[in-house]
N, C-alpha and C positions, 0 to 999 in steps of 0.2 A: 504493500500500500504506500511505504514510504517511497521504495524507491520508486514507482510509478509517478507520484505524486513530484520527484525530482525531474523524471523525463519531464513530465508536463509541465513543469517549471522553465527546465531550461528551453523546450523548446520556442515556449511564449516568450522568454527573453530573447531569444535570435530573432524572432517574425518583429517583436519592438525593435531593436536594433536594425533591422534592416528599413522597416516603413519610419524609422527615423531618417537614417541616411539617405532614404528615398526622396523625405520628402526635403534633405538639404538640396540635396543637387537638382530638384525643382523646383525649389526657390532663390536659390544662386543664379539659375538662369534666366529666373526673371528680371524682366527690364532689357536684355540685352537681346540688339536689334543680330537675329541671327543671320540675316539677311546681307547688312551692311555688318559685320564683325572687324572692322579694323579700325584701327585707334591711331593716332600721330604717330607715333611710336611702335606700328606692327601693323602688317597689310601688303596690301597690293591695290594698286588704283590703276585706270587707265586717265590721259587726259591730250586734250587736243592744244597744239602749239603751232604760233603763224614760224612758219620754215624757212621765213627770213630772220628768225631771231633764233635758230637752234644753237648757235656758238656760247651764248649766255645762258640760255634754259637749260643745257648740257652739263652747265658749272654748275648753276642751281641743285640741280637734282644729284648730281654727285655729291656736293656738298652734303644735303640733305641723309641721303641715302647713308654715306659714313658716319654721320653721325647718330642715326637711327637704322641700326644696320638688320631689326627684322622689318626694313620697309622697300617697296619696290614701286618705283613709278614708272609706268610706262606712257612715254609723251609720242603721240602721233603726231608726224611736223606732215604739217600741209598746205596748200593757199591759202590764204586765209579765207576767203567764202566757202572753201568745203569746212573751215572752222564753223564757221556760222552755222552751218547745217546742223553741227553737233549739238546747239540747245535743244536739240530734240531729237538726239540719240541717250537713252537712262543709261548706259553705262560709260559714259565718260563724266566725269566729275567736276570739272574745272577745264572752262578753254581760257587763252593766251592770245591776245590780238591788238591790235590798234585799235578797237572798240568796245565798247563792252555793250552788251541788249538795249535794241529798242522797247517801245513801251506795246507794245503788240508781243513782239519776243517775251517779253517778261509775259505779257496777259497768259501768252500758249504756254510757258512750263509752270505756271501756277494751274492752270485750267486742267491742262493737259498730263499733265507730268506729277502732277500735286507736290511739287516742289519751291518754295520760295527762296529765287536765284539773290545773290549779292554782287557788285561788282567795286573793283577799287584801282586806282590808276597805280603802279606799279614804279614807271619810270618814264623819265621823257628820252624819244632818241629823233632821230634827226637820216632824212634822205639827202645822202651823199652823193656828190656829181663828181665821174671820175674820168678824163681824157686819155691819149694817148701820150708817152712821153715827150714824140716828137709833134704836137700839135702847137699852133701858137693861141691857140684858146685855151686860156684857164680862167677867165674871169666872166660872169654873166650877172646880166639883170636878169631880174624874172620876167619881162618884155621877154628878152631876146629868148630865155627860158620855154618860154610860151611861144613864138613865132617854130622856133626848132621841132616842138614840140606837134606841133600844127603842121609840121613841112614848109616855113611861109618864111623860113630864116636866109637871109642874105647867104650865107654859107651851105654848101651843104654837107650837111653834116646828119646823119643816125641814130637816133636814138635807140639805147639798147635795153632792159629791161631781164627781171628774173623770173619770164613768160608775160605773155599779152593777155591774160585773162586771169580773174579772179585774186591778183596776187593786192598786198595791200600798201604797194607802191604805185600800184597802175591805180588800185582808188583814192589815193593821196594825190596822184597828180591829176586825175579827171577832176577830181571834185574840185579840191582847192587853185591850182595852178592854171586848169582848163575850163573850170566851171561850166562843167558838165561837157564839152565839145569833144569830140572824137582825138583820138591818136591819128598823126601822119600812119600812110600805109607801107611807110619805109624803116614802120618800127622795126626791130627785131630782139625775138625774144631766146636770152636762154635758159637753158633748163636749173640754173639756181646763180646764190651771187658771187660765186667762186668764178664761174663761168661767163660771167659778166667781164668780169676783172679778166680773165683769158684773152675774150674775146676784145677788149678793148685794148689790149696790150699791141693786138697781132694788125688793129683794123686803126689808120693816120687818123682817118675822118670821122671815126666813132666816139659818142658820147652816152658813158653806162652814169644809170642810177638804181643806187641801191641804201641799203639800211647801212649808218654809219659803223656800228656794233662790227662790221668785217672787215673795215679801214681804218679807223681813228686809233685802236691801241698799240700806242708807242714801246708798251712792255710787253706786246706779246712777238714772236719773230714771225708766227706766219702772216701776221698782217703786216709786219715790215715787210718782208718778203712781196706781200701784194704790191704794196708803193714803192719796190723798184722799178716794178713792169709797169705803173699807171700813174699820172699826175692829179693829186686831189684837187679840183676847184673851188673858187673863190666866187660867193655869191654875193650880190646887190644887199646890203645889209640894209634890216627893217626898220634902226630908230637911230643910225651913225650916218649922218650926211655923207654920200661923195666915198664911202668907205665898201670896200668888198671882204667879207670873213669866210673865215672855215667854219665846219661843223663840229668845231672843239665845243670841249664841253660847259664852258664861261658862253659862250655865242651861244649853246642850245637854253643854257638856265635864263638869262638875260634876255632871249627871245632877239638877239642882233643878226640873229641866223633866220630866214624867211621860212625854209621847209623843216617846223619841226611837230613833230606828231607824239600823241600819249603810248603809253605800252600799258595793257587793261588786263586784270582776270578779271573772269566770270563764274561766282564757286556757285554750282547747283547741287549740292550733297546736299539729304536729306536726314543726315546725325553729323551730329560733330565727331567726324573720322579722320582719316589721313590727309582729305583734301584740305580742310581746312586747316591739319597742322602746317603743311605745306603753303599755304597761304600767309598763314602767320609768317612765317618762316619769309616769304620776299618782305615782305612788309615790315621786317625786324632789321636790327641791325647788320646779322652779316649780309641779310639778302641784299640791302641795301649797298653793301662794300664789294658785293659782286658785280651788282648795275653796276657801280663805279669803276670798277678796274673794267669791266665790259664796254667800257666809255657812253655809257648814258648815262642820263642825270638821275639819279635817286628825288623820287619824292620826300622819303621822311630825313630832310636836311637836317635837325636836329640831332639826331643818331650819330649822322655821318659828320656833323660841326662839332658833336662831343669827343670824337679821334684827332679833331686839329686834320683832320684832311682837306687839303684844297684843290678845288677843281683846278683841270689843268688846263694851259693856253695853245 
């Protein structure tokens, strides 16, 4: 009797023991989005980036990455309009562009998506006009900018580009420089801004524009490298009488440079996961000391004026 009365003891202790622990690790799990499960610090995200800025969002996410080493970003570099497409693809997290959503765009991925998107400017950079070494043009107005542009320039001269469609150099220069008017049909586009820089090298009469981020840094060598084969030009500056500047990075802060444009994300995670650590992350200090050495301007100057760091000329 006793010992029966033991069996039936202990076994009622193990079935408690067990629908205890049962019911831990059903309530552990509660609250956590099994769906999204990654956190700043551990993951895997996909995310879309304009493919003229991959030399700096490459650092980023390195950067990122070593220091949070169970996390994995994978950046899709694109034109930037197949970027656009992506606020309504749910598994990319975060696009990278020269814009961030219209107010339609926002309407679809809150409607659509049941997501409510955020977006934050990132950095300013600036489209760089590069000639051939042997050219006697290096300096332009934006007139002459625009006549070339048109095919209607005294000169003739090429304009070359990192493809004639969708990219967000060709809608910098429609919108702002062309206001709205067609490209001559002697554009020629190639297949990225490396190739640009190639092509300008090999062609007297050709004039390449591209994002300054793959010519302007002085410390890094493949971008010296570029400016032995190509001559940076000197634009019509917008508040210096009579004066022509580069797209250094005093001229892009000070706005003395005509062609300069924002660098935008757009975070649509739906938990505060990896995307938004990753957000954090440009919008922090080192992000910011990346833009910098990337040769664009850092938005959050505060950060980067507490290092004693000064833009360079």
């Amino acid at each position: 009797m006793n010992i029966a009365g033991k069996k039936i003891l202990t076994t009622n202790t193990w079935f408690c023991y067990l629908f205890f622990f049962g019911f831990l690790i059903i309530s552990c799990g509660e609250g956590v989005d099994q769906d999204s499960p990654d956190q700043y610090d551990r993951g895997t995200i996909h995310i879309s980036a304009d493919e003229s800025f991959k030399n700096v969002i490459d650092e980023q996410v390195k950067v990122y990455e070593s220091s949070y080493p169970d996390t994995k970003i994978i950046v899709h570099y694109k034109p930037e309009a197949e970027c656009f497409k992506d606020f309504g693809v749910d598994s990319i997290r975060m696009i990278i562009a020269t814009r961030g959503y219209s107010a339609e765009e926002k309407s679809f991925m809150e409607d659509s998506m049941k997501v409510i998107p955020t977006k934050n400017v990132i950095a300013y950079d600036a489209i760089a006009v590069v000639v051939n070494k042997s050219s006697p043009d290096s300096l332009f107005t934006i007139e002459e900018l625009k006549q070339l542009l048109l095919g209607s320039f005294k000169k003739d001269l090429i304009p070359v580009f990192d493809g004639l469609n969708a990219t967000s150099t060709i809608r910098f220069i429609i919108d702002s420089i062309l206001n709205g008017a067609s490209l001559t049909s002697k554009a020629e586009a190639a297949r990225n801004s490396e190739e640009v820089i190639e092509y300008i090298a090999r062609t007297p009469n050709a004039v390449g524009f591209l994002g300054v981020n793959w010519v302007g840094n002085k410390e890094d060598t493949t971008q010296m490298s570029f400016l032995t084969k190509v001559t940076l030009a000197s634009l019509e500056s917008t508040n210096i009488a009579d004066a022509y500047v580069k797209p250094v990075q005093a001229n892009i802060y000070y706005r003395r440079y005509p062609m300069v444009r924002d660098l935008v994300y757009t975070l649509k995670e739906k938990h505060n996961g990896l995307a938004h650590g990753f957000a954090n992350f440009l919008r922090g200090e080192r992000g910011q000391l990346i833009f910098k050495r990337a040769y664009l301007v850092p938005v959050q100057l505060e950060l980067i004026n507490s290092r004693n760091a000064t833009f360079r000329e």
